[in-house]
C-alpha positions as CSV (number, residue, x, y, z in Angstrom):
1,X,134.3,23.4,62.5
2,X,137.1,23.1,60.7
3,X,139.6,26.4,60.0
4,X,141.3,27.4,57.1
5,X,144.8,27.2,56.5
6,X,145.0,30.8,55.3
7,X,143.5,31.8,58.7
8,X,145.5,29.4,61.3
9,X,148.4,31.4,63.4
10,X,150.4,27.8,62.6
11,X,150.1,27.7,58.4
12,X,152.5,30.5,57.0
13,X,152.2,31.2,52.9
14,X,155.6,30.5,51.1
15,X,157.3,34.1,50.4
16,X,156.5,33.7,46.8
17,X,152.6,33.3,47.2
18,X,152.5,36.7,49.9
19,X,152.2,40.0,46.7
20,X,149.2,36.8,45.5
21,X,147.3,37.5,48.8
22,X,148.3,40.7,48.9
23,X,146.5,41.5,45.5
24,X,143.3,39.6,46.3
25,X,142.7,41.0,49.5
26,X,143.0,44.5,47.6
27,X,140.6,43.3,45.0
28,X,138.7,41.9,47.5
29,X,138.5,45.5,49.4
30,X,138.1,47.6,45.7
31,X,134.8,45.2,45.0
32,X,133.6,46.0,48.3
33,X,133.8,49.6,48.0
34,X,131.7,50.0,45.0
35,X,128.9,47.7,45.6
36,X,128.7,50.2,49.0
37,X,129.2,53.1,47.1
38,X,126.2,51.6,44.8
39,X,124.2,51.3,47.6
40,X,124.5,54.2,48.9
41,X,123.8,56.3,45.5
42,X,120.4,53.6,45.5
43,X,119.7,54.5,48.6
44,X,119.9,58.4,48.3
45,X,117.3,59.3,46.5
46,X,114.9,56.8,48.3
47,X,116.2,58.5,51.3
48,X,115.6,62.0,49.6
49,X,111.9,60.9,48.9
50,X,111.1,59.5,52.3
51,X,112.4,62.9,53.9
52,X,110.2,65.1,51.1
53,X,107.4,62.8,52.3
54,X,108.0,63.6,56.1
55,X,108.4,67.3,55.6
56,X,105.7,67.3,53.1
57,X,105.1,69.7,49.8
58,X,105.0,73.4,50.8
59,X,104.6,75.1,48.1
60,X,106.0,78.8,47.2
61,X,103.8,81.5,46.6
62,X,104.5,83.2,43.2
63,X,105.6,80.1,41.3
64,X,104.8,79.2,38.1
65,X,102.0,77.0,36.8
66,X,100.4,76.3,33.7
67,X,98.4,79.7,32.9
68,X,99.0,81.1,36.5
69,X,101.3,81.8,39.0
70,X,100.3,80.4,42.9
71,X,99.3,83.2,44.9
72,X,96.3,82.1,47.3
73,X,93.5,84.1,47.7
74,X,93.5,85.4,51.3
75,X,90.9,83.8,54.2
76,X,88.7,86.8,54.6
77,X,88.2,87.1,50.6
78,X,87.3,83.0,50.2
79,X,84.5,84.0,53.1
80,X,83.1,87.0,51.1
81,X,83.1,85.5,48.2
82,X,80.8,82.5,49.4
83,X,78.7,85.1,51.0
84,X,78.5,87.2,47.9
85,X,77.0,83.7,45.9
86,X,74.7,83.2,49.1
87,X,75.7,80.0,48.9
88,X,73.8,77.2,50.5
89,X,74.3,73.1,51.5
90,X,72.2,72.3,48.2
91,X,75.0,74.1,46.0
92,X,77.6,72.0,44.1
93,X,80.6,74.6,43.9
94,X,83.3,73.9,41.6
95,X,86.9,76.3,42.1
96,X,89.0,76.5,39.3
97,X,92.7,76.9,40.0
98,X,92.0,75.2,43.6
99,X,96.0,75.9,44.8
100,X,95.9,74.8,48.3
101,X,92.5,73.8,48.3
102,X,91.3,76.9,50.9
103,X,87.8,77.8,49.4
104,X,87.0,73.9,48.5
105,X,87.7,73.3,52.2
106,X,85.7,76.3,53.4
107,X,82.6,75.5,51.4
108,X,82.6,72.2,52.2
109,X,82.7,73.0,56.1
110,X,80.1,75.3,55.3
111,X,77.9,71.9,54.3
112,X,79.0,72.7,50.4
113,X,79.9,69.3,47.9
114,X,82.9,70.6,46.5
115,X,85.4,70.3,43.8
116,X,88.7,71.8,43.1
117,X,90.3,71.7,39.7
118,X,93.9,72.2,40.0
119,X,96.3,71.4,37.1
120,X,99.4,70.9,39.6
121,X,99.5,67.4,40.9
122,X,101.5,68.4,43.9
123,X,99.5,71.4,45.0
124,X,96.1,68.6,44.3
125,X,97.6,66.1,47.0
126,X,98.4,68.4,49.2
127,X,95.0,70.3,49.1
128,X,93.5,66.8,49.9
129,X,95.7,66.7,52.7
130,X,94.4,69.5,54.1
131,X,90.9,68.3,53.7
132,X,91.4,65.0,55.7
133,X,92.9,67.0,58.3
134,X,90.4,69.4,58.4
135,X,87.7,67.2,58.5
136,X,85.8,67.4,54.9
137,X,87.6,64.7,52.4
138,X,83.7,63.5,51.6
139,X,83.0,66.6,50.7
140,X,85.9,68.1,49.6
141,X,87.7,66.6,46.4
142,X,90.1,67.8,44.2
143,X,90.9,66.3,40.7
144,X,94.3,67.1,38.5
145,X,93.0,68.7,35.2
146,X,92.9,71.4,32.7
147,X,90.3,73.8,33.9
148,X,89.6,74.7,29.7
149,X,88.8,70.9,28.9
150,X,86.5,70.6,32.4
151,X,83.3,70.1,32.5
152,X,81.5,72.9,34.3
153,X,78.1,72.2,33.6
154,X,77.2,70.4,37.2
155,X,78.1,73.3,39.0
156,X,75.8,75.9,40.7
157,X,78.7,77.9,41.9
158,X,81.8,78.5,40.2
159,X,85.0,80.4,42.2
160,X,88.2,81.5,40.5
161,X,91.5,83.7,41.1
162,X,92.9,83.6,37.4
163,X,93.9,86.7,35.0
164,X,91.2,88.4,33.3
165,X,92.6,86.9,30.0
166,X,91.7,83.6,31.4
167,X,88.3,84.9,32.7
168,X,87.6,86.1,29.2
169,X,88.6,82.8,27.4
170,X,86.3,81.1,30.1
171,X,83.2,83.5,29.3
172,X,81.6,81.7,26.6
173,X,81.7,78.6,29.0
174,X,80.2,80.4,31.6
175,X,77.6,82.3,29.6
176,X,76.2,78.8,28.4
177,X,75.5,77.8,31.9
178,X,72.4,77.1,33.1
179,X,70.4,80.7,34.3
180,X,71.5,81.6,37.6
181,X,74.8,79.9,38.1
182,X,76.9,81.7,40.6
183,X,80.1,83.1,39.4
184,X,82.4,84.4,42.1
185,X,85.8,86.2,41.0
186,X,89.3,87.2,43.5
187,X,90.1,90.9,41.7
188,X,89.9,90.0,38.0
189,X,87.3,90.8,35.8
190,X,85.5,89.4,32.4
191,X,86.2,91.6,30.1
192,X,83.3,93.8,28.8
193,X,80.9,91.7,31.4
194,X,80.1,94.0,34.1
195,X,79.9,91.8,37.4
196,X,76.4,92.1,39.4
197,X,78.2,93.0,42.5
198,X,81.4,93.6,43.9
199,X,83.0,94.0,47.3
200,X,85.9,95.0,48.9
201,X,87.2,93.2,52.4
202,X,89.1,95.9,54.2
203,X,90.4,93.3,57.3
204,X,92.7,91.0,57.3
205,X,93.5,91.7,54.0
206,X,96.4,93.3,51.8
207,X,95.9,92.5,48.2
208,X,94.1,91.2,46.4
209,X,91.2,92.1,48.3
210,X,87.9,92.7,46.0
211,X,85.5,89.4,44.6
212,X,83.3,90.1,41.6
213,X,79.9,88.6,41.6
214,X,78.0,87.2,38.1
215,X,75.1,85.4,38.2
216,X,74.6,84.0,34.2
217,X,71.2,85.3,32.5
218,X,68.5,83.5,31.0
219,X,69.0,83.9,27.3
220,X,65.6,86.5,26.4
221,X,66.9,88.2,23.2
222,X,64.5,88.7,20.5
223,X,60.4,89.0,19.7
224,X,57.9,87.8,22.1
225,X,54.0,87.7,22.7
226,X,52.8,89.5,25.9
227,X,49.0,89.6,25.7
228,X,48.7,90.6,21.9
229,X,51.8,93.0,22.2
230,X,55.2,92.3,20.7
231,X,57.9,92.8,23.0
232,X,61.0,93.3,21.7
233,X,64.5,92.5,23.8
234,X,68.2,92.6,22.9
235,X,70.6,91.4,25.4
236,X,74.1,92.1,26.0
237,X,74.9,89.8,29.1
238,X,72.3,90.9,32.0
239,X,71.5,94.2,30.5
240,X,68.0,95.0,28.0
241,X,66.6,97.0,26.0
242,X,63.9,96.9,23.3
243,X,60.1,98.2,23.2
244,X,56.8,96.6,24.6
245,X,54.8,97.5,21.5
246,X,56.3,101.2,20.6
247,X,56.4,101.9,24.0
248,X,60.2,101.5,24.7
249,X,61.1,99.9,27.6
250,X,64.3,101.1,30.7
251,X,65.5,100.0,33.6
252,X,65.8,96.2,32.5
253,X,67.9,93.5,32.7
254,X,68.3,89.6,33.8
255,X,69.3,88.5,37.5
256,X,69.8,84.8,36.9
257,X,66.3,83.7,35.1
258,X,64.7,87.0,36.9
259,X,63.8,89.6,34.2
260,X,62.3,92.9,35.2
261,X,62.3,96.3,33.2
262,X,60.1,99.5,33.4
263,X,57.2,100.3,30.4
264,X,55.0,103.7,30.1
265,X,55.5,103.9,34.2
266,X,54.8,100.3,35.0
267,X,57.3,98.0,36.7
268,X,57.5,94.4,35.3
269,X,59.3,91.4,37.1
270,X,58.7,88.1,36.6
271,X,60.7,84.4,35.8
272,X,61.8,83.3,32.3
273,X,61.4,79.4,31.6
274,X,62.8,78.3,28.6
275,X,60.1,80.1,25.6
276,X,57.9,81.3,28.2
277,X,57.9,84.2,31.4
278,X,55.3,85.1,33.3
279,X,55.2,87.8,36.7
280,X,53.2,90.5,38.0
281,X,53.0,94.2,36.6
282,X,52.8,97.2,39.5
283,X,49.1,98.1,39.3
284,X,48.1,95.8,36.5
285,X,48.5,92.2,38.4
286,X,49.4,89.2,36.7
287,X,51.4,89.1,33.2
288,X,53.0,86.5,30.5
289,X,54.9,86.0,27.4
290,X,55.6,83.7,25.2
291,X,58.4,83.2,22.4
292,X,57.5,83.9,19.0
């Protein structure tokens, strides 16, 4: 191969052409150092990624999202709360404000298909994460969305840890639900709907401790025909009052599409479906109604 001149021990340059070489080899060295230098500044944020990737999202508790801050709801209060819904394999269980994905991922390893609605994309990756490690991702999904614009209407269990303001934007939602939907609350309440049940875990937990159990009624207000008497309910949420003829009528209120309530001594219970209801009376056997 043959050498260059410029590079042979034998070829000198002529004294005038030296400060020439002189500059191009600086030149030459100045180019060099800032295509590096843009390599490098390329290279650092893909680097930065790659290592966020590695370590993987962790995130804080107490920052900010879009209506709440991130504060999960403790293990022993996710397992009383599915307890409290008696939940079952059959149930579809929606949780809105999924954070880390905890009570999607316990439902689902309790045999549960389960959603969690999370508006955070970072917090919904990393809950599915945790699924595929812990052994649920068929079961256990998670979807980035606005809890306000979801569509709730395919779930027989709901779960949530939000502000009571929230809960009580989300109550006309809820109250159109199909009769019986399960509706399981961390600490914060609905507003002027008083919860069905509520517990307290006193183990292996220090706050936020207490979940708040609704089951939505069957909607029953107003005049129906029980055997040639008028009975007359009004409804506020699960609670009822009215008359069963002029005879009026205590002790009543809705459990899902159960209605039961007390009349001149006798105890009625029985199942609303749709304009019709129909149970048994304490000494009196079997009774029905229909809508007028």
């Amino acid at each position: 191969m043959r050498r260059s001149t410029l590079s042979s021990p034998r070829a000198r340059l002529p004294l005038s052409l030296r400060p020439i070489r002189a500059a191009m080899l600086a030149s030459a060295m100045a180019v060099t150092l800032f295509h590096a230098a843009g390599a490098m500044a390329q290279a650092a944020p893909a680097a930065a990624a790659q290592a966020s990737q590695q370590k993987g999202y962790v995130p804080d508790v107490g920052q900010d999202g879009k209506d709440v801050i991130w504060v999960p709801t403790p293990q022993s209060l996710v397992d009383k709360m599915l307890d409290m819904a008696k939940v079952t394999p059959k149930d579809r269980l929606m949780d809105l404000g999924s954070g880390d994905g905890r009570t999607v991922i316990t439902a689902a390893q309790r045999g549960l298909t389960a959603q969690g609605i999370e508006y955070n994309p970072d917090l919904v990756e990393l809950s599915r994460q945790n699924a595929k490690r812990a052994g649920v991702a068929d079961r256990a999904t998670f979807v980035a969305a606005d809890l306000f614009t979801t569509d709730l209407s395919q779930a027989d269990v709901i779960t949530m840890f939000l502000l009571s303001t929230i809960n009580e934007k989300l109550r006309p939602r809820i109250l159109s639900l199909p009769a019986g939907t399960r509706v399981v609350s961390n600490t914060f309440r609905m507003g002027d709907w008083e919860p069905d049940a509520s517990e307290t875990v006193t183990q292996n937990c220090q706050t936020y401790c207490t979940a708040l159990l609704w089951i939505v009624p069957a909607k029953v207000e107003g005049k129906w025909d029980m055997g040639g008497q008028t009975l007359q309910l009004e409804q506020r949420y699960q609670m009822l009052s009215g008359k069963l003829g002029s005879t009026p009528i205590s002790d009543a209120r809705m459990d899902g599409a159960a209605i039961a309530f007390t009349a001149d001594g006798v105890r009625y219970a029985g199942l609303v479906n749709g304009r019709s209801m129909s149970g048994t009376a304490s000494g009196k056997g079997d009774w029905s109604a229909k809508r007028n």
